[in-house]
C-alpha positions, 0 to 999 in steps of 0.5 A, a space after each residue: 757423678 756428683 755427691 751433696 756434702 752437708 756438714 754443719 748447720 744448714 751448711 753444703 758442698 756439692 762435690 764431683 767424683 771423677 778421682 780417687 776416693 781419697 783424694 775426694 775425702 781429703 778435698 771434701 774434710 779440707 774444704 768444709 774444715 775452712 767453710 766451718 772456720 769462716 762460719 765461725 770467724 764471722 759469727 765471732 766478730 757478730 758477737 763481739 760487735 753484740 758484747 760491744 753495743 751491750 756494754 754501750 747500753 749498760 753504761 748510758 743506763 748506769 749513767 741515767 741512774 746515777 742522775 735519778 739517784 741523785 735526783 731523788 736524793 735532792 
């Protein structure tokens, strides 16, 4: 017999039940605990490259400013 785990967004397990049922409640947190952990890893380094490209953009248009600052002063 076979049971479906859904646990976070759009996130699934398909799990055997031929055990115990506490050992299969352990393996089941167990397993969807370190999926959720890599979701969240990954999602943190996509944010951190997102921050990065943002300040990037901030400071080429700073740049770009300060020139047609200067520009409009002369």
């Amino acid at each position: 017999m076979f049971i479906l785990v859904n646990f976070g967004y759009k996130m699934q397990r398909v799990f055997t039940t031929d055990c115990l049922a506490a050992t299969l409640f352990d393996c089941i947190w167990a397993t969807c605990f370190k999926e959720l952990l890599k979701m969240y890893a990954s999602k943190q380094e996509l944010f951190a490259k997102e921050i990065q490209n943002h300040q990037k953009r901030i400071e080429k248009n700073e740049k770009r400013l300060e020139e047609v600052e200067a520009k409009l002063k002369e």
